[in-house]
N, C-alpha and C positions, 0 to 999 in steps of 0.2 A: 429819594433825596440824595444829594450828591454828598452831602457831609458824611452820612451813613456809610456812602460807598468807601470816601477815604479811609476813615475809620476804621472801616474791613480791613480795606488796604493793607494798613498801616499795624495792623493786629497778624495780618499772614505773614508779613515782612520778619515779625519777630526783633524789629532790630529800626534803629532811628532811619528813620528815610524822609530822604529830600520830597521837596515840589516834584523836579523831576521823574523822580521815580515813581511817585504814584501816578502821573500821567502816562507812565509807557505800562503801567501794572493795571491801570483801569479801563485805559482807551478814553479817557474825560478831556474834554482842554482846559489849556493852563489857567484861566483864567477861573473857569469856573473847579478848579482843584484850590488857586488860592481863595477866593471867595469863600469855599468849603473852610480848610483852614483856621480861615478870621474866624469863623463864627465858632470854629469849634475852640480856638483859643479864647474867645469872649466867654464860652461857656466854662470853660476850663477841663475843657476833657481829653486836651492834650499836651503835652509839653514841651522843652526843649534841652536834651542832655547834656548835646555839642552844641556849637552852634551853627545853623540853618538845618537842622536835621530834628525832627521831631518823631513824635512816641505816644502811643496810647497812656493817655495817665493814670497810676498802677494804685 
């Protein structure tokens, strides 16, 4: 599942990252990185410190 892999992502990163970044850190495309996203924002398992840069929620 592609949500899972952001979420990796986004946990190695240590640190808020863009859309973009998780596409050049997964090899995923963009679309299906934001898709990932929504739904992890619908579920609430991630956040947003800055803004457009998100974060595993702690």
């Amino acid at each position: 599942m592609s949500a899972e892999k952001v979420l990796a992502a986004m946990e190695a990163a240590g640190k808020p990252v863009k859309a973009g970044e998780i596409v050049t850190a997964t090899g995923l495309d963009r679309k299906e990185v934001d898709k990932a996203m929504n739904q992890l924002k619908k579920e609430g398992r991630i956040v947003s410190p800055v803004r457009c840069a998100w974060e595993p929620k702690k």
